[in-house]
C-alpha positions as CSV (number, residue, x, y, z in Angstrom):
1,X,81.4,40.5,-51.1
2,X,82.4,43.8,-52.8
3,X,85.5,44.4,-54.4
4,X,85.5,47.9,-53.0
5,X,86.8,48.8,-49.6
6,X,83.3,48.5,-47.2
7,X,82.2,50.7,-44.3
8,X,82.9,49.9,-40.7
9,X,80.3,51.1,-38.4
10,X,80.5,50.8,-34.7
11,X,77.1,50.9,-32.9
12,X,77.3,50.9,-29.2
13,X,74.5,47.6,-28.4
14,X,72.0,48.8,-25.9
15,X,70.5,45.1,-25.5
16,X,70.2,41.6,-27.2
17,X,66.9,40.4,-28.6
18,X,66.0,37.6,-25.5
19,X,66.5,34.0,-26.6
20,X,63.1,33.6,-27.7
21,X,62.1,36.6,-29.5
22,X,58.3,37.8,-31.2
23,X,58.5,37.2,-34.7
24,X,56.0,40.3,-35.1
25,X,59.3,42.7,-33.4
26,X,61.0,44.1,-35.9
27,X,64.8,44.2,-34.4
28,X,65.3,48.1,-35.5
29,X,61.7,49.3,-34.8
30,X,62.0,48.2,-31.1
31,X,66.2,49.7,-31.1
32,X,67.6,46.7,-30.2
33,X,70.2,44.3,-31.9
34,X,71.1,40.4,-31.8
35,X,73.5,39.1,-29.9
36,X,76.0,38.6,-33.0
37,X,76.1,42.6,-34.1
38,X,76.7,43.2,-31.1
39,X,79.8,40.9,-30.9
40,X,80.5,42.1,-34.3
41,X,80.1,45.5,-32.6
42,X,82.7,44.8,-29.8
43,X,85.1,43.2,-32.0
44,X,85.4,45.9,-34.4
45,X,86.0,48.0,-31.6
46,X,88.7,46.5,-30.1
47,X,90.7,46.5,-33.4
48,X,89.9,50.2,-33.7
49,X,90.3,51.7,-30.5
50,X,93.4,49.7,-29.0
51,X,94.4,52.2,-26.9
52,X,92.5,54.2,-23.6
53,X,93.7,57.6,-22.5
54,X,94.2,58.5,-18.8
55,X,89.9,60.0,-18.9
56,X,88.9,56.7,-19.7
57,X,88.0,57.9,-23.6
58,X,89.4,56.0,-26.2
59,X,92.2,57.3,-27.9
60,X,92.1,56.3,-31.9
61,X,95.2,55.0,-33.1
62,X,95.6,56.8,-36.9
63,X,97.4,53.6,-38.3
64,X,94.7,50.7,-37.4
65,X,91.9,53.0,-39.3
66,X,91.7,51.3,-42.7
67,X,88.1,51.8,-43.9
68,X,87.6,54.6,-46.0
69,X,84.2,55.3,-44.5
70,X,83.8,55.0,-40.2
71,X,81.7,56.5,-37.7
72,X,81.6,56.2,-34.2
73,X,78.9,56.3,-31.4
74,X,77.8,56.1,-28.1
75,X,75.1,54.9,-26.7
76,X,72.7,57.4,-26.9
77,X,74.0,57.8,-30.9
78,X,76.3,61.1,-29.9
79,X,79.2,60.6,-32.8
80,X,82.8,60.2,-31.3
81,X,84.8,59.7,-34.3
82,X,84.3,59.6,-38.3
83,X,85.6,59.5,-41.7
84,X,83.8,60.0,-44.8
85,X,80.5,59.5,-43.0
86,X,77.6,60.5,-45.9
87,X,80.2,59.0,-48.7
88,X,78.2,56.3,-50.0
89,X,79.7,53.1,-50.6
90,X,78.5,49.0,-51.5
91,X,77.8,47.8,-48.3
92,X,77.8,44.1,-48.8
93,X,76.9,41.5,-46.6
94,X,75.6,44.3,-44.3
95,X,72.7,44.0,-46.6
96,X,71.8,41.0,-44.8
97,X,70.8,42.8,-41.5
98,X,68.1,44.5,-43.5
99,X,66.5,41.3,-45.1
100,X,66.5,40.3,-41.4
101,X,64.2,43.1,-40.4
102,X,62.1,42.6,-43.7
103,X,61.5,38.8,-43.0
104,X,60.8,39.6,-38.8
105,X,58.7,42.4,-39.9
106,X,56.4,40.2,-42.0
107,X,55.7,38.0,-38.8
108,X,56.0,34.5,-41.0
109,X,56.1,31.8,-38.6
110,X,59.8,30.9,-37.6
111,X,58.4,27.4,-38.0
112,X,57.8,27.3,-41.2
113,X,60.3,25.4,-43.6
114,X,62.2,27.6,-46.0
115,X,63.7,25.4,-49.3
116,X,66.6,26.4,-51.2
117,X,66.3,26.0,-54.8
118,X,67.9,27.0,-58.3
119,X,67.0,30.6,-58.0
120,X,69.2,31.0,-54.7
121,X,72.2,30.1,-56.5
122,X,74.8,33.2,-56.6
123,X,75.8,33.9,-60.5
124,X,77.5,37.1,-59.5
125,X,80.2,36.1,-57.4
126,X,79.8,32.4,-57.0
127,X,80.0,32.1,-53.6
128,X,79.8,28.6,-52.4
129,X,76.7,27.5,-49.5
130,X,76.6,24.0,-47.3
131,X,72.8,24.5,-48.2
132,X,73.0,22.2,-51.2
133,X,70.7,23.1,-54.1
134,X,70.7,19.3,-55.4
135,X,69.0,18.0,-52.5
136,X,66.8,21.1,-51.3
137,X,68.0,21.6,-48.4
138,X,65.3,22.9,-46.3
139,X,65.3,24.6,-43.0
140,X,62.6,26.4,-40.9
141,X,62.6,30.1,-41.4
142,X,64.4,30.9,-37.9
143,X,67.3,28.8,-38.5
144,X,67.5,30.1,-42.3
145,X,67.7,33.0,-40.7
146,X,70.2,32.5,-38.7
147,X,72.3,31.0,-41.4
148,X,72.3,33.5,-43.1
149,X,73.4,36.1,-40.5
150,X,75.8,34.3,-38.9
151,X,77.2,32.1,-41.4
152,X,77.0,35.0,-44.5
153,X,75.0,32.6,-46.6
154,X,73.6,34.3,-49.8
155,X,72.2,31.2,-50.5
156,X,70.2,31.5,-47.1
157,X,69.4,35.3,-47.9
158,X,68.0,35.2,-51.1
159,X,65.4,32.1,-50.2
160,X,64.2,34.3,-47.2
161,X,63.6,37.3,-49.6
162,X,62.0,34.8,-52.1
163,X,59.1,33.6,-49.5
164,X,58.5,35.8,-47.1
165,X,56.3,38.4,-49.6
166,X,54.1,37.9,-52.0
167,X,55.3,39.1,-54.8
168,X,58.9,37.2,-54.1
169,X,62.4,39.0,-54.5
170,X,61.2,42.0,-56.2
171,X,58.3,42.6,-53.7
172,X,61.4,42.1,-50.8
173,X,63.2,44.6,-52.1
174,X,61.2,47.1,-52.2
175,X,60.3,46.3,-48.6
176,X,63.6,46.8,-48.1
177,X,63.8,50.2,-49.1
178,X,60.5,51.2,-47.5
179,X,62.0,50.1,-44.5
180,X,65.2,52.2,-44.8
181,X,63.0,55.6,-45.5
182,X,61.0,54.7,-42.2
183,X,64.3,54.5,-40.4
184,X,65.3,57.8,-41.7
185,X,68.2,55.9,-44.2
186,X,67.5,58.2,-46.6
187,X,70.7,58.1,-48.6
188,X,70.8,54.6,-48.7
189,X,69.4,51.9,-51.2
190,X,68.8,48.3,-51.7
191,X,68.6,45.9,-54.9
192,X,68.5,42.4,-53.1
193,X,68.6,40.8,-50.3
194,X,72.3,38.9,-49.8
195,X,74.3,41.8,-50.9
196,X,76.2,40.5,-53.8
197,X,74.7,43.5,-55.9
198,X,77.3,46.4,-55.5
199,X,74.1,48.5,-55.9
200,X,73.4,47.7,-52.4
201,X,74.8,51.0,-51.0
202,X,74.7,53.3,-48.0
203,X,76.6,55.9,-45.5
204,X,78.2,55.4,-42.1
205,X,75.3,57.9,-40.9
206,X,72.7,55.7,-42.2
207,X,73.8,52.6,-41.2
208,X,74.0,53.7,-37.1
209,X,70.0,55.1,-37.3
């Protein structure tokens, strides 16, 4: 993680990918998010909007609003509330939604096993993994996957971003940003695929599209 205060975006979920997903979907090209942001999504809101006014609309509570950068939205991506919404700003682990979409969007089998090795260590921030490098731990894609999105793991990230290209890490990353001008994330960029870089960066505004 960043040392510098993150972005909090709520995104109202329209629907959860189904249990068993196609690999060839990208999660943002078809609109729809998994299960976990849209927890994420839900729990975030509940710390942010505690409180509902008589209409039904929430009513934000100054005091609980922490982030220096928020934006709010309904479900058709009409903003409610913001702060700070085109200030860009590291964006962390978030990162890790877009190395999701890259490694869908290359339509890898889910199958196929995934090995962590020496390059997957983090030498930025030392963040510590269960995915031990001293005995290659080895998962198929899918569950790598999932490690790394629900679990953080930047060990995780970085070995999907090292095999799903050719090309490796660099080739992801440029993926990456291809794949934020196609969404229209045109203020944000991407320099790997965990998010321990702080030049991982982008806006409120981007991060709903």
């Amino acid at each position: 993680s960043t040392r510098a205060r993150p972005i909090s975006v709520i995104i109202a979920a329209r629907t959860g990918l189904p249990a068993t997903y196609n690999r060839r979907e990208s999660v943002v090209s078809n609109r729809r998010l998994t299960p976990l942001v849209s927890l994420a999504a839900a729990l975030t809101l509940a710390v942010l909007l505690p409180a509902q006014a008589a209409d039904g609309l929430p009513r934000i509570a100054g005091p609980a609003l922490q982030s220096a950068s928020f934006l709010v939205v309904d479900e058709t991506g009409r903003a409610i509330v913001g702060k700070r919404t085109r200030e860009l700003k590291p964006i962390a682990s978030i990162t890790k939604l877009m190395t999701a979409m890259v490694v869908l969007d290359a339509g890898l089998p889910l199958d196929q096993p995934v090995t962590i090795d020496e390059s997957d260590r983090d030498v930025l921030r030392h963040s510590r993994s269960r995915l031990r490098i001293d005995r290659a731990a080895t998962l198929p894609r899918g569950e790598m996957l999932a490690v790394a999105l629900m679990s953080s793991d930047n060990r995780a990230a970085s070995a999907l971003g090292r095999t799903s290209l050719p090309g490796g890490k660099p080739a992801f990353v440029e993926a990456m940003n291809r794949k934020a001008q196609s969404l229209g994330m045109t203020d944000s960029q991407f320099a790997d695929p965990t998010g321990l870089n702080g030049d991982n960066r982008s806006t409120a505004e981007d991060l709903v599209k």
